[in-house]
KEKE-3310 file (N, C-alpha, C; in steps of 0.2 Angstrom, whole numbers, plus 5000, padded with zeros to 4 digits):
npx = (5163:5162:5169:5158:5148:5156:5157:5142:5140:5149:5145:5130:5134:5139:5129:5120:5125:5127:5115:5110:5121:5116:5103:5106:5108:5118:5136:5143:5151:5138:5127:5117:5107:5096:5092:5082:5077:5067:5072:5066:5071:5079:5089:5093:5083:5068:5063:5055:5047:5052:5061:5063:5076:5079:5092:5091:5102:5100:5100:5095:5087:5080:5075:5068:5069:5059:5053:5049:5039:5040:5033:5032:5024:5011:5014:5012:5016:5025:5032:5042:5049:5062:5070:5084:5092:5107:5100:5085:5072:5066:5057:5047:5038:5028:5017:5004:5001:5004:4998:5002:4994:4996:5006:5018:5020:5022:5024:5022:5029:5032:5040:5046:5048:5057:5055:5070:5070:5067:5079:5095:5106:5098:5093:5103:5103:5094:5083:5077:5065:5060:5044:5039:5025:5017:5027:5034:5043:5060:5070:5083:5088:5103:5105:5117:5123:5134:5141:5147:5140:5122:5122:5115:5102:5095:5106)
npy = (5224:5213:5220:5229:5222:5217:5228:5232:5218:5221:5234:5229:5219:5227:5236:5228:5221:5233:5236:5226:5229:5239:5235:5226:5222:5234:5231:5230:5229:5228:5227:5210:5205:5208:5205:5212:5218:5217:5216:5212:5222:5229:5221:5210:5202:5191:5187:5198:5204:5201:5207:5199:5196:5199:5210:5219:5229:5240:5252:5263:5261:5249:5232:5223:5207:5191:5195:5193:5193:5191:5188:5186:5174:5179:5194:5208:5219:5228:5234:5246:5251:5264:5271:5279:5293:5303:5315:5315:5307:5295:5284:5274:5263:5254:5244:5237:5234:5218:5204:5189:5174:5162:5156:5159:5168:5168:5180:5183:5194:5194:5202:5218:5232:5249:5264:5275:5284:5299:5305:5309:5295:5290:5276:5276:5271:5261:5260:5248:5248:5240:5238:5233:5233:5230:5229:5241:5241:5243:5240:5238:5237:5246:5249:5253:5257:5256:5250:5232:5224:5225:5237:5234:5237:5228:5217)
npz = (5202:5212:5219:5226:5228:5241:5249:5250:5258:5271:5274:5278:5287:5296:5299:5307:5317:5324:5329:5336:5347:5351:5360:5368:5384:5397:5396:5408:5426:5432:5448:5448:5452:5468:5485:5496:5514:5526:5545:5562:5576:5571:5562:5571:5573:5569:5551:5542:5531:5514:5498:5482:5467:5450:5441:5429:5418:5404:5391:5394:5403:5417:5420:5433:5435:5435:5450:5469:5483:5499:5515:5532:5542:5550:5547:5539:5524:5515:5497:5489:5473:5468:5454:5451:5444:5450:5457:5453:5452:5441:5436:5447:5457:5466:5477:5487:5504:5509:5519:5527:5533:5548:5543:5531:5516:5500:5485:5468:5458:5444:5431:5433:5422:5423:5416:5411:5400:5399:5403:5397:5398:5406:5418:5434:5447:5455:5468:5483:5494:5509:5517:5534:5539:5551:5563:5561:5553:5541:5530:5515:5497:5489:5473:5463:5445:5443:5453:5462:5467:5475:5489:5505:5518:5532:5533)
capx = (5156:5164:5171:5151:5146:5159:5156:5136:5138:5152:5137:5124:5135:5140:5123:5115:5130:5124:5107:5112:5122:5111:5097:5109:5111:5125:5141:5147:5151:5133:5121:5112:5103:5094:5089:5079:5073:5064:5070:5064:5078:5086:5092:5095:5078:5067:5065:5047:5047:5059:5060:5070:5073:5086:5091:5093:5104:5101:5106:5092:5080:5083:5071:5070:5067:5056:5053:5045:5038:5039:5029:5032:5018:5007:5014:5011:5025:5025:5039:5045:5054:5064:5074:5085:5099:5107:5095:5080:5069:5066:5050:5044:5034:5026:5011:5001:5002:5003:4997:5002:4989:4997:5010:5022:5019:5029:5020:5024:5026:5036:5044:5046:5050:5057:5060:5074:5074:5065:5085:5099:5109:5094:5093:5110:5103:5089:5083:5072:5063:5053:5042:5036:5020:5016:5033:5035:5051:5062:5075:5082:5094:5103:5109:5120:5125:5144:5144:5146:5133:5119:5120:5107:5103:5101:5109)
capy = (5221:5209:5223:5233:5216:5214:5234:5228:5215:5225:5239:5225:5215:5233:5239:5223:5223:5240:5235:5222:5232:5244:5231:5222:5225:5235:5227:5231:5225:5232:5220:5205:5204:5210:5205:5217:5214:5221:5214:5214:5224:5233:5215:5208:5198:5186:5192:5201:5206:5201:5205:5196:5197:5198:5218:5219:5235:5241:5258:5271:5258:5242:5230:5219:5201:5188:5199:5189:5197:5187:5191:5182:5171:5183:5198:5211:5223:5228:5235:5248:5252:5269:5272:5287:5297:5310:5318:5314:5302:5295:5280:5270:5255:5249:5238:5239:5230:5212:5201:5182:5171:5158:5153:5165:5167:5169:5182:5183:5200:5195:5209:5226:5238:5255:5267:5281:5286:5304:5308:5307:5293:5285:5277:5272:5268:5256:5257:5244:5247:5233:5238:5231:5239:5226:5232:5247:5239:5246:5238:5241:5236:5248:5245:5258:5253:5258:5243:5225:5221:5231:5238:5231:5236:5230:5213)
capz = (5204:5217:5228:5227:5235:5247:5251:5252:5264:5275:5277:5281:5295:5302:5303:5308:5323:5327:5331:5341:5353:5356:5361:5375:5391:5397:5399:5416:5433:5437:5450:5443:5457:5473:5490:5501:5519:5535:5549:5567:5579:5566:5558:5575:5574:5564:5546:5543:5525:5509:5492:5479:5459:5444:5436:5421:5417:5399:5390:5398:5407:5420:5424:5437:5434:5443:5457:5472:5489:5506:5521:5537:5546:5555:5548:5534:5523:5506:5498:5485:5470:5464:5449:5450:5440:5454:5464:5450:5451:5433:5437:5453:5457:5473:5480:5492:5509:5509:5525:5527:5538:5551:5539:5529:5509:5493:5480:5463:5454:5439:5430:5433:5421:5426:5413:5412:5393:5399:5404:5395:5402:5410:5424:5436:5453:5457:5475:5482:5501:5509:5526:5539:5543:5557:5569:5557:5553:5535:5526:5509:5493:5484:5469:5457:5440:5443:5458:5457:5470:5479:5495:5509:5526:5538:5532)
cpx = (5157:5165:5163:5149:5150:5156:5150:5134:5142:5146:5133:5126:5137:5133:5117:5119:5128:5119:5107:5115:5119:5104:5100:5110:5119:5130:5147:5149:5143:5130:5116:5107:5103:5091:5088:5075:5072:5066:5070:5070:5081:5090:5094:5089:5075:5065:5057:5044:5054:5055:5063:5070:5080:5086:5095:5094:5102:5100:5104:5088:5084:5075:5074:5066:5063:5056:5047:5046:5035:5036:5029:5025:5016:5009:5010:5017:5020:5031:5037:5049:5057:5069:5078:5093:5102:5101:5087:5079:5065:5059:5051:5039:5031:5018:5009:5000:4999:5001:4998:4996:4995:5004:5013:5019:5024:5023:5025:5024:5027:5041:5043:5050:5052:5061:5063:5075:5071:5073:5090:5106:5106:5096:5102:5108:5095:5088:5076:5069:5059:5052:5040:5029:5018:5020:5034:5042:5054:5068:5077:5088:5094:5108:5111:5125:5132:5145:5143:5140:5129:5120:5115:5110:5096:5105:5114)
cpy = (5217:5213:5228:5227:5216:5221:5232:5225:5218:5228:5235:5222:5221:5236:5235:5221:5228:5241:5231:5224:5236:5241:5226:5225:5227:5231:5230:5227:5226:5225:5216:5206:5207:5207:5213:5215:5218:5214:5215:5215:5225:5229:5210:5200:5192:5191:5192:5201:5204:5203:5204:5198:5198:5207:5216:5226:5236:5250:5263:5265:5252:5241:5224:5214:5196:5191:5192:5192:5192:5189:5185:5178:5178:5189:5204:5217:5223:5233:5241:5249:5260:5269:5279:5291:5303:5310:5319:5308:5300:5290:5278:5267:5254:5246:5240:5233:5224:5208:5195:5180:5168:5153:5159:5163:5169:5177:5186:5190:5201:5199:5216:5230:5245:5259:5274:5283:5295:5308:5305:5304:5288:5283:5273:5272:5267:5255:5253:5244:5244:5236:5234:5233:5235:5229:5238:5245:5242:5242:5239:5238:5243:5248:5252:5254:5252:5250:5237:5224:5227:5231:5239:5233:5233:5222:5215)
cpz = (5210:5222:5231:5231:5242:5251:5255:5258:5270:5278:5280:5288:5300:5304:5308:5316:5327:5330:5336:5345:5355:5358:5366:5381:5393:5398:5404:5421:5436:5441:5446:5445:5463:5480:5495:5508:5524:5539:5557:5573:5576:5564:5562:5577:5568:5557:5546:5535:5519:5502:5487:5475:5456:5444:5432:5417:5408:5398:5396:5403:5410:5422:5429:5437:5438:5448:5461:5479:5494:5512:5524:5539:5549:5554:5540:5531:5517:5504:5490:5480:5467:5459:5450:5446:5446:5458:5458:5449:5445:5433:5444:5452:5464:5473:5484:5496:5509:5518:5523:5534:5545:5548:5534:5520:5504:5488:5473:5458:5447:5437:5431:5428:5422:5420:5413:5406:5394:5400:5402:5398:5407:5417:5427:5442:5453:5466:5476:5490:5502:5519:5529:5541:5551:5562:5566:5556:5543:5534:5517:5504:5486:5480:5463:5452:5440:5448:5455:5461:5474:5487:5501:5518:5527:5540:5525)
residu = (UNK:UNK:UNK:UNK:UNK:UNK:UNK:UNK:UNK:UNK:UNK:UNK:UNK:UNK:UNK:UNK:UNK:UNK:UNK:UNK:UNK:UNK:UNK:UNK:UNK:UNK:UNK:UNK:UNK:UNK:UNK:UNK:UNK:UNK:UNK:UNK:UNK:UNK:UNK:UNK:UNK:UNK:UNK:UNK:UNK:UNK:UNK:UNK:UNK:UNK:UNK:UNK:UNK:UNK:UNK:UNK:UNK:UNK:UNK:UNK:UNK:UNK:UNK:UNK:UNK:UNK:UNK:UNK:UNK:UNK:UNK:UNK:UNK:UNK:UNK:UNK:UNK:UNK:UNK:UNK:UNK:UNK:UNK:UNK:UNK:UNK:UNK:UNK:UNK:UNK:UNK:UNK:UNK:UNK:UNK:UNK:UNK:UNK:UNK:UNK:UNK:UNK:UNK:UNK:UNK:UNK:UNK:UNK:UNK:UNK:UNK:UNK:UNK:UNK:UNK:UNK:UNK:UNK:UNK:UNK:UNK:UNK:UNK:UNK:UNK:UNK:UNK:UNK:UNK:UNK:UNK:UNK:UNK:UNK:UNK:UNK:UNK:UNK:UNK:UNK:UNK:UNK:UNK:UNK:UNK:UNK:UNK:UNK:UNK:UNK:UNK:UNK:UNK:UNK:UNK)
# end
């Protein structure tokens, strides 16, 4: 009788363990976080466009957390997001171009979702473009699950 219990709870804290790793985020080196920026003279200038936020690697899917998009005084930008495994692109996200007045602004997007469970293996690289439309200026963070941090041009 005593060992069917013990057997019992065994079963219950291995299945209840179970459930709980597969609902955490991976445990890697991968990036927490990202900056992305357009800046004027191919980095050399003032900054035109950012956009900030957390990632949040999990098995097939990442989101990206508090996201927040900056637009200079006097300019306008908007910026992108791709997901991709290899050479397929698994979800994507973008806005539509933002303008600041006489003073630069902050804007709030929250989370972003991007899911990759259509491919086995999901998603492993996160890129993030942010334009300029005002200078046509481009900058960008990309970030693969394998690295510790993303790599940004053109700071």
């Amino acid at each position: 009788m005593l060992r069917r219990r013990l057997l019992r709870v065994g079963v219950t804290i291995g299945v209840v363990a179970a459930a709980l790793l597969g609902m955490s985020p991976a445990a890697n080196a991968a990036p927490s976080s990202f900056i992305a920026a357009s800046i004027h003279g191919g980095g050399a200038g003032a900054l035109a466009a950012e956009a900030i936020g957390g990632i949040a690697w999990y098995n097939r899917s990442v989101t990206l957390t508090s996201v927040r998009f900056y637009v200079a005084a006097n300019e306008c930008g908007y910026f992108t997001v791709e997901a991709w495994q290899g050479g397929s692109r698994l979800d994507y996200f973008d806005i539509p171009k933002q303008c600041a007045g006489s003073t630069g602004r902050w804007i709030s997007y929250g989370d972003i979702p991007l899911d990759g469970s259509g491919l086995s293996g999901g998603i492993t690289e996160v890129v993030i473009d942010v334009y300029d439309s005002t200078h046509l200026g481009h900058g960008w963070a990309d970030c693969t699950r394998s690295a510790s941090s993303c790599y940004t041009w053109p700071r």
